[in-house]
N, C-alpha and C positions, 0 to 999 in steps of 0.2 A: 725688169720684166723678163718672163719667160717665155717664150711662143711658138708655138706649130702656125708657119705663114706660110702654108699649103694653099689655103683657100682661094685666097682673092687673087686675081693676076699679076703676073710678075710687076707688068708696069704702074702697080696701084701701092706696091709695097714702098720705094722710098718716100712717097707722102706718109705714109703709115709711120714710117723710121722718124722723119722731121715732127710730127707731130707728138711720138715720144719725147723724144728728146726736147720739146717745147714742154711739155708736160710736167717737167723735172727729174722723168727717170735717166738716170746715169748711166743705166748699160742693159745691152738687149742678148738674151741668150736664144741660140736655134739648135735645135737638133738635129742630130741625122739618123732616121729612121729609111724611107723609101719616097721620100719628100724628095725636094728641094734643095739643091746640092750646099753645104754649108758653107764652103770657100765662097763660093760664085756667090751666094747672096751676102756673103758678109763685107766682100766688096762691092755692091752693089750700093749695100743702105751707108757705108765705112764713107762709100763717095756722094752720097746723100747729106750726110749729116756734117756736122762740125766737132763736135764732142763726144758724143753718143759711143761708146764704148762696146763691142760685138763680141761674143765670146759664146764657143760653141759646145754645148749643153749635151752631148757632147758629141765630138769630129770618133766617129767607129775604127777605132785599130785595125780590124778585119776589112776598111773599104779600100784601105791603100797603103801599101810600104810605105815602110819610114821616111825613105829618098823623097818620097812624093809630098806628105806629112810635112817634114821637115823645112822643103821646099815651099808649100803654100803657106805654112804659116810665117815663115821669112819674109818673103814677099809682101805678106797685108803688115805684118811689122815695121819693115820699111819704110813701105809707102804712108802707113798710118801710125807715127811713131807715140805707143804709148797706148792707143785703142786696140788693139786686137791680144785676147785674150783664149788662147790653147788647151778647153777642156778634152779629154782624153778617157776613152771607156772603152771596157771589153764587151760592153753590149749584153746579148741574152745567145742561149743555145738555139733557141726556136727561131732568133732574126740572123744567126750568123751559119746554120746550117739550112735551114729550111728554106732562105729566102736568096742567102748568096753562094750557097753551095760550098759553103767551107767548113772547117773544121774547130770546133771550141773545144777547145782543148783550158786546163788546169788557169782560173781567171787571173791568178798573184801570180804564176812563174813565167805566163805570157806575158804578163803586161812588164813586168820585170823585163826580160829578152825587147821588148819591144821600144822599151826607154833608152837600154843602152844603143840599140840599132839608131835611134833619131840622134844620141849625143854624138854618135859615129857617122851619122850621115854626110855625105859630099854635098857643097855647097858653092858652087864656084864665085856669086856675085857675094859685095859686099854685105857684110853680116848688120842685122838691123843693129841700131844705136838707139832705144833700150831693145835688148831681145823681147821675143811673148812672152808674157808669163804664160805658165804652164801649170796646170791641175789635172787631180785625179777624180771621175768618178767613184768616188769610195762610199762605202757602207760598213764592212766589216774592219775588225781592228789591224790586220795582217793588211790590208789595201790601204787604210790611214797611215799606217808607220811608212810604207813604200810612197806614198803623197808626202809625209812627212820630211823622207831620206833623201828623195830623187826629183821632187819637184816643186812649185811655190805654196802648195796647197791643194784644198781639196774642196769637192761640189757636189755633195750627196743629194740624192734625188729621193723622193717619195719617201719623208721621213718625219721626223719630231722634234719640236725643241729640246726633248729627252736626249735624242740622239743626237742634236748639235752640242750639248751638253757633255756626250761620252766623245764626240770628237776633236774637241777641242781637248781634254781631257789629253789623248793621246796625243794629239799633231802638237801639244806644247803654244808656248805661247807666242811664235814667230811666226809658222804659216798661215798662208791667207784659208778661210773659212767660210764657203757663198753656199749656205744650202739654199735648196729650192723650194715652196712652201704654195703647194696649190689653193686656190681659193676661187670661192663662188658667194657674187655679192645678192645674197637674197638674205634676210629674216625669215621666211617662211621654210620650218622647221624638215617640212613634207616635200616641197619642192627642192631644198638646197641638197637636202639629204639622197634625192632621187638622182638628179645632177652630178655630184658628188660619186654616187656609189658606180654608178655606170662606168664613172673614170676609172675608180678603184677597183675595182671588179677583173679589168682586164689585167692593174698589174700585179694581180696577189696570183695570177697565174702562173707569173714569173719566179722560180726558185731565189736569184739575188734579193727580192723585192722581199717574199714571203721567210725566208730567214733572218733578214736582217729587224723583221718586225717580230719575229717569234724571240730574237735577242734581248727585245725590249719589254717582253712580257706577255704578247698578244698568242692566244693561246689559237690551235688548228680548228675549232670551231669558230674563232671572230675572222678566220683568214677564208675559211670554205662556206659562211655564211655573208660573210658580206658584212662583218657585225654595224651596229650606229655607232658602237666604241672606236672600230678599226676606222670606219670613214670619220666619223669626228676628230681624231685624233692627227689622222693624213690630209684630212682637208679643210682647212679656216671657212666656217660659212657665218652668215649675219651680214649686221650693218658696218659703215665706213669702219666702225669704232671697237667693233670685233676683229676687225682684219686688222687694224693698226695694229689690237693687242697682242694677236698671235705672232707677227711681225717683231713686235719690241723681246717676247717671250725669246724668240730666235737670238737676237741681238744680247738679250741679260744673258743669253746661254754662253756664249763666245762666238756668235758669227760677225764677220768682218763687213760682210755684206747678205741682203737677204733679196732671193729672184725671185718673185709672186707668177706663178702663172693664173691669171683667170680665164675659168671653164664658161665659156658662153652658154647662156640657157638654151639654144639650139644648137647643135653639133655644125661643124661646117661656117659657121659663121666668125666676122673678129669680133671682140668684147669692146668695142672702142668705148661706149659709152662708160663702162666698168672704169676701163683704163681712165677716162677723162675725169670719174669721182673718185679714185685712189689716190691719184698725183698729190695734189695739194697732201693731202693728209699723212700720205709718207713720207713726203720731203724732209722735212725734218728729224726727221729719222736718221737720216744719213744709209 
């Protein structure tokens, strides 16, 4: 599972984590946008659950030096030997200038500079026994080969079986491979599709977001109109058994693991019941 856990209060969240992880899903991914700090909650639910695996969708290179980086995800390693899992992103221009006052500069040769600073970091307490794995948000080929070279894999957001297909392609057959794969559990074609586009809408404003899908085919009219091609395509909508399918599509592609986010029919709200008719039906899946 994927999830923005803004909404509900903090103290409602680790029932939230135990009930995944009752559910059958095997690891819960957070973001860090302007939310909810992703260390602090990933210890939070890490001391909640038993199994449940946290891995962050991704921790923002621009919110903290490497020493810091370095140091927190040590730390939930440690203490959670084996669950805590270090996604990694350069983010967008508009959230790393606009909102934290910094500088986005060239996204491959920072994050490059920014990998070697964490392998160099100082670390005085004992080093976890396993380390985090560590991923790259990647989309383009130049960021897969750097996931490929420098770390265990890669976690493409807001994409296609097509494109889990070109990156497996590149990362070869040994790195880990978790894309992300939004979905919204309705049938009704008018409703999913309205849900759906609203999501999509905001991130085809994003240059990473909107090249990596014109790579795949999607032409500046389906990216500026909002096409039913471009939101079909980015977002699994239907019954249990559509979303299963889009799911296994990922997996025949080469994903290692697949992280569903579902979009709640009201904004602001969690998808629990969503989440409680996925379970079963994914499980097997692996």
């Amino acid at each position: 599972m994927w999830a923005f856990l803004d909404a509900p209060a903090a103290a409602e969240l680790p029932d939230l984590a135990v009930e995944l992880e009752s559910l059958g899903y095997g690891a819960l991914w957070i973001p860090e946008t302007v939310g909810r700090d992703p260390f602090v909650l990933a210890a939070m639910l890490l001391d909640a659950t038993s199994e449940l695996v946290l891995a962050t969708g991704i921790a923002n290179i621009h919110a903290r030096d490497a020493v810091t980086m370095s140091s927190g995800s040590k730390t939930l390693a440690d203490a959670y030997p084996g669950r805590f899992v270090l996604g990694l992103g350069v983010s967008h221009a508009p959230m790393v200038e606009n909102i934290r006052g910094g500088t986005y500069r060239t996204p491959l040769a920072t994050m490059r500079a920014y990998l070697e600073a964490l392998d160099a970091a100082f670390y005085t307490a004992p080093p976890p026994d396993p380390p985090a794995r560590r991923v790259l948000a990647a989309l383009g080929p130049r960021m897969l080969e750097l996931a490929r070279d420098r770390t265990d894999g890669a976690h493409p957001y807001f994409s296609t079986p097509e494109h889990t297909a070109r990156a497996r392609e590149v990362l070869g057959a040994g790195p880990f491979l978790a894309p992300e794969q939004t979905v919204v559990l309705s049938a009704d074609p008018d409703e999913a599709r309205r849900v759906a586009r609203g999501f999509a809408s905001g991130y085809l404003g994003l240059p990473n977001y909107a090249n990596n899908l014109r790579r795949l085919g999607f032409t500046d009219d389906d990216i500026e109109q909002v096409s039913d091609r471009i939101v079909d395509a980015t977002v699994a909508w239907g019954d249990v058994s559509a979303i299963r399918a889009r799911v296994k599509e990922h997996l025949d592609a080469g994903a290692d693991h697949v992280c569903i986010q579902v979009l709640p029919r009201e904004p602001g709200t969690v998808p629990t019941t969503e989440w409680r008719e996925l379970g079963p039906a994914l499980r097997d899946l692996g």
